[in-house]
C-alpha positions in Angstrom: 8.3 -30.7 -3.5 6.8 -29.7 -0.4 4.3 -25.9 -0.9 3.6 -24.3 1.8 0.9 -21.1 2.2 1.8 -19.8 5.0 -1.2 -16.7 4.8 -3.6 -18.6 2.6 -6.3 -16.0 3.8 -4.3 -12.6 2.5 -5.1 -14.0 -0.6 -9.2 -14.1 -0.1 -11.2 -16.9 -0.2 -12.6 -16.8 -3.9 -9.1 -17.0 -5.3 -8.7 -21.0 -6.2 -5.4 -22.3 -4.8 -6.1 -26.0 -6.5 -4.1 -25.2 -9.4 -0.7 -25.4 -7.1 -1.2 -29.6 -6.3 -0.2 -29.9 -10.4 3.8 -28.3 -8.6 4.0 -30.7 -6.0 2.8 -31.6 -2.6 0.5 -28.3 -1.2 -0.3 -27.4 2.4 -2.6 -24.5 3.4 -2.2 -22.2 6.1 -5.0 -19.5 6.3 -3.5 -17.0 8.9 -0.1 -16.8 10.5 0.3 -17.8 14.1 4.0 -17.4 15.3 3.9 -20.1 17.6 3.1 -22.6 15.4 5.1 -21.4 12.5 8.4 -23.1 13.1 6.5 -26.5 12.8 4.6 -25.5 9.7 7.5 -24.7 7.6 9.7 -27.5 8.9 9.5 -29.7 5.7 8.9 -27.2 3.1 10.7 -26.6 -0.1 8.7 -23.9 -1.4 7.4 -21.2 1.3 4.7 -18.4 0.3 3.9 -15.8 2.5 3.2 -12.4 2.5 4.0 -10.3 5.5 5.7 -13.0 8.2 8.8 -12.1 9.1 11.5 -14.1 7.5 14.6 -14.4 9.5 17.5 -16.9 10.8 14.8 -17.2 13.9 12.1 -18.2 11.8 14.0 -19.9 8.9 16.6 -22.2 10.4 13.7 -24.3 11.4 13.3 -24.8 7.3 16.2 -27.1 6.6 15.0 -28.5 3.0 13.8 -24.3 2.3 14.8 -23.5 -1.4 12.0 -20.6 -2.7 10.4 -17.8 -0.8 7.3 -16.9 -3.0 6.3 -13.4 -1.5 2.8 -12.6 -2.8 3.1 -8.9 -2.9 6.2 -6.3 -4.1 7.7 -5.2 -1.4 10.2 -7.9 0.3 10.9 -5.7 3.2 10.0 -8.4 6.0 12.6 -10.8 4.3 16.4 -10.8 5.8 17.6 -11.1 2.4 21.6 -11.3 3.5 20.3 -14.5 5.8 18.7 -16.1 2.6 21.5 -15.4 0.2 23.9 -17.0 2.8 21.9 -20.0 3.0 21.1 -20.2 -1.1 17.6 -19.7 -0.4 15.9 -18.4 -3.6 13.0 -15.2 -3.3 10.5 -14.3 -5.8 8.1 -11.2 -5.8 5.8 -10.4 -7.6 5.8 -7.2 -9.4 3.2 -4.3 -11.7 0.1 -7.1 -10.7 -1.7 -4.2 -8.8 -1.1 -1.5 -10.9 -4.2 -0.3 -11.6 -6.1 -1.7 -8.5 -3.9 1.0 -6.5 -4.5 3.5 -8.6 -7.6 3.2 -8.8 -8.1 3.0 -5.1 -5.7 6.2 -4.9 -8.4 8.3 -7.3 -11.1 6.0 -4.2 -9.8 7.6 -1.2 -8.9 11.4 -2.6 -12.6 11.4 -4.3 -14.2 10.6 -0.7 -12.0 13.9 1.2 -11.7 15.9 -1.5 -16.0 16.0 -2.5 -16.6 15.6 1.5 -18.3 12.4 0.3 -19.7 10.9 3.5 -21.0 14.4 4.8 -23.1 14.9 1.3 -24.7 10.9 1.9 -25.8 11.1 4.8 -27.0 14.6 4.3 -29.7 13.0 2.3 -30.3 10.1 3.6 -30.9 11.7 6.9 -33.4 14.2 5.4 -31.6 17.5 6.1 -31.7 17.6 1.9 -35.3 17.6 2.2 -35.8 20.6 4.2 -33.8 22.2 2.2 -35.9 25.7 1.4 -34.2 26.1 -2.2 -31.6 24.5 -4.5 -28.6 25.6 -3.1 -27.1 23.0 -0.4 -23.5 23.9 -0.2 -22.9 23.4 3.6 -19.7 21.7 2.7 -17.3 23.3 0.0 -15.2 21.5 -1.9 -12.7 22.4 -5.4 -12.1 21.1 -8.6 -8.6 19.2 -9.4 -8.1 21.2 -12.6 -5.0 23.7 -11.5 -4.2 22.0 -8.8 -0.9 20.7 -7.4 -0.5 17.0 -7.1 2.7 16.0 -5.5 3.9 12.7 -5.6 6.3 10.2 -3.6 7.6 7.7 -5.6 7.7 7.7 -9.0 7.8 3.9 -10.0 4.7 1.9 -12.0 2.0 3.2 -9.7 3.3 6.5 -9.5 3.6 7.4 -12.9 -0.1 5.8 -13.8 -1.3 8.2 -11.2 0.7 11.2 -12.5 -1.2 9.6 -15.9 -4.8 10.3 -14.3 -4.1 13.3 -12.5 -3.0 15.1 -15.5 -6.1 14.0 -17.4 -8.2 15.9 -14.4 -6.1 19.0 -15.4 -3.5 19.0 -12.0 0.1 20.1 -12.3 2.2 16.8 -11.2 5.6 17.3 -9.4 7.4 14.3 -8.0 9.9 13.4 -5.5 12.1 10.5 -5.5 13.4 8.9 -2.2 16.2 7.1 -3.5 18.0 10.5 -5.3 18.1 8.7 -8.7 17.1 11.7 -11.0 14.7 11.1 -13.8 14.5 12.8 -17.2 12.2 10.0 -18.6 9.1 11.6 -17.3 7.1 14.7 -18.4 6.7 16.0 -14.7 8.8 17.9 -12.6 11.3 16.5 -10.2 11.8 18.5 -7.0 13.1 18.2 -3.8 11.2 16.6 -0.7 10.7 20.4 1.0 9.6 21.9 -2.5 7.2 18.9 -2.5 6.0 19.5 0.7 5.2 23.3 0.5 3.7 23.1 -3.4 1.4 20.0 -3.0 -2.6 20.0 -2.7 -2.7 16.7 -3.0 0.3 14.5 -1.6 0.0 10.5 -2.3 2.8 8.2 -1.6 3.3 5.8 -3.5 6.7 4.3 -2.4 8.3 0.8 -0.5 9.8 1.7 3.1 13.5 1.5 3.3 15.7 3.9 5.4 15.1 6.8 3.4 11.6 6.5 3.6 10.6 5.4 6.5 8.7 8.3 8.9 9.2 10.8 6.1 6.0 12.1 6.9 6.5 13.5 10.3 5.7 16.2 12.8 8.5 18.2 11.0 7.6 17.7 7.3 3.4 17.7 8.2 4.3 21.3 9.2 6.0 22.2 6.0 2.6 21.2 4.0 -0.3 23.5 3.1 -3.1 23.6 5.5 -5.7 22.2 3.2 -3.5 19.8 1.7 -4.4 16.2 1.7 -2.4 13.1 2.3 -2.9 9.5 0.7 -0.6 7.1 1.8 -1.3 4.0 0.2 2.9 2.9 0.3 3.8 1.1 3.2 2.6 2.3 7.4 6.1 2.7 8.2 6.2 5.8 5.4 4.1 8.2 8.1 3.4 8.6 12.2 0.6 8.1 12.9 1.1 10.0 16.5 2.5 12.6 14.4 -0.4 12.4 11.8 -3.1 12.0 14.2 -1.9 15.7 15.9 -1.8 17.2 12.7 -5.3 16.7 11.9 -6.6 17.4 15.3 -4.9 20.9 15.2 -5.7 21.6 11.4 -2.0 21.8 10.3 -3.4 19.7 7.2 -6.8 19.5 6.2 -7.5 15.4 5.4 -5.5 12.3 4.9 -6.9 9.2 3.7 -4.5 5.7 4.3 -4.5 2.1 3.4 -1.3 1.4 4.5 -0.7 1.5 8.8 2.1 0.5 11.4 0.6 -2.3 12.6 -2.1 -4.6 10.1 -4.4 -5.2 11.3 -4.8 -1.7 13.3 -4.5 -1.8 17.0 -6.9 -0.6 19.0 -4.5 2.0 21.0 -3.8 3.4 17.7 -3.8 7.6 17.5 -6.0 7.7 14.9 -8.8 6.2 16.5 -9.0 9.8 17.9 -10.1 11.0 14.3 -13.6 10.2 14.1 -14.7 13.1 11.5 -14.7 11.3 8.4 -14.1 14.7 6.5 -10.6 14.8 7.8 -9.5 11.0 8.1 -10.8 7.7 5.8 -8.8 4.2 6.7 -9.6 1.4 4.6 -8.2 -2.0 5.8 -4.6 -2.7 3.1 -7.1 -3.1 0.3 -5.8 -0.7 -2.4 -4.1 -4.0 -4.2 -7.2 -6.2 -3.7 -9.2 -6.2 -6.6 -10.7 -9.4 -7.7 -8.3 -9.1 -11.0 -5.7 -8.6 -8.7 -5.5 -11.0 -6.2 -6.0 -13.4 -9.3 -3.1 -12.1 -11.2 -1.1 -12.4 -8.2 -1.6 -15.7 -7.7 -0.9 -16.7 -11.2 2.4 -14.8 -10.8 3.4 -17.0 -8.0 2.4 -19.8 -10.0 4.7 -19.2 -12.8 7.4 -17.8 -10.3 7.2 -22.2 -8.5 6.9 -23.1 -12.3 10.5 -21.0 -13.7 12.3 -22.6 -10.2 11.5 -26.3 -11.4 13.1 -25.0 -14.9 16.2 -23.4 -13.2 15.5 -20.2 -13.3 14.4 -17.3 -10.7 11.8 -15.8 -11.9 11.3 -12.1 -10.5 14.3 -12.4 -8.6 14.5 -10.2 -5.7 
């Protein structure tokens, strides 16, 4: 069997790949490059990839293709009807970045919420020293305890962060995207407007599909509370950044802090290059899941996922 990694690189380079030669005949690609993609894959059995688009454009090129090994959850750049027609199998892989997300969730509401940048450099640029007494406040921030945290999608990460946030003493309301209602959780289901309005803190933690994608708009930004913070560590697609970009520029809501954009990497025509107070937008580059742990267990998923196929069976079948 002919492997092929497609976007060896996503993976980072301190994650060992050697094990794969034991499943067959392995060929590493660091980075994608469209134009040479239809000749990379032309002999492969086994395809992983990450964010490439796989499609009848792409894929017919891949005449011996039997596995799609996606090294992340959400399969949303695969045409899954086009692979199901032609018998091609696709494998995720699923709750490996659990707590890397959520702990990267807790990461980028700890830097807005405790203005965490302003209160560095305040020291280190010796406006702490001249301080004439204790008291160096110029920046307020608020305890979590009694505070609203809404969430968007209630699945594995979801409900760990709903796990922590309680612990800090916030009230946790949720809001599912897909309608299903859920009575298997101790927090309060409510309706996307009712989420908007109540939240302090508003993280999304949901795949794009149709009924999530913009859901954070100029519309729904206006229905949150003005010092309400955002954390969209989802998918880009989930929130405008135009939109977004205009909201924090006219204060409709006080901070947002993302991991997940449009376009990865960022362009540089991007809105949100606009925002350059730290207090009131922190980007960090899709890293939420990227833990050393993580990026470790993901690639033992995706070896065991090649490892089932050679059995006959599809493991984490998508």
């Amino acid at each position: 069997m002919n492997i092929v990694f497609m976007e060896a690189q996503s993976l980072g380079e301190d994650v060992d790949l050697s094990v794969f030669s034991k499943l067959g005949n392995v060929t590493i690609y660091e980075t994608d490059h469209p134009e040479k993609n239809k000749d990379r894959i032309k002999d492969a059995d086994i395809l992983v990839m990450n964010k490439i688009l796989m499609n009848e454009e792409l894929l017919k090129y891949a005449p011996n293709l039997k596995l799609i090994c996606v090294t992340a959850t959400g399969t949303d750049c695969i045409d899954l009807e086009y692979t199901a027609k032609r018998g091609i199998a696709v494998s995720n892989v699923v709750a490996y970045s659990t707590e890397s997300v959520v702990q990267h969730t807790f990461a980028l509401l700890f830097y807005l919420w405790e203005k965490s940048r302003f209160y560095d450099e305040y020291v280190k640029e010796g406006e702490y020293s001249k301080a004439e007494g204790f008291g160096c406040y110029p920046e307020k921030f608020h305890e979590l305890a009694g505070k609203t945290w809404g969430i968007v999608g209630l699945g594995n990460i979801g409900r760990r962060v709903a796990e922590i946030a309680t612990v800090f003493g916030c009230r946790v309301i949720f809001y599912s995207p897909s309608g299903n209602k859920r009575d298997d959780v101790p927090y309060e289901q409510v309706t996307f407007p009712q989420l908007l309005e109540q939240s302090d803190i508003l993280s999304i933690h949901a795949p794009l599909t149709k009924d999530t994608k913009e859901l954070i708009c100029k519309d729904t930004l206006s229905q949150m509370k003005k010092t309400a913070v955002l954390i969209n560590v989802g998918r880009g697609g989930i929130v405008n950044d135009e939109d977004l970009t205009e909201a924090l520029e006219d204060g409709i809501i006080e901070a947002a802090g993302l991991d997940a954009l449009n376009q990865e990497p960022m362009s540089l025509d991007n809105p949100l290059y606009r925002i350059q107070d730290s207090k009131k937008l922190y980007i960090t580059p899709h890293i939420a899941w990227a833990t050393v742990e993580s990026r470790r267990r993901c690639v033992e998923e995706v070896y065991k996922n090649i490892e089932s196929f050679f059995q006959g069976t599809v493991r984490n079948k998508v």
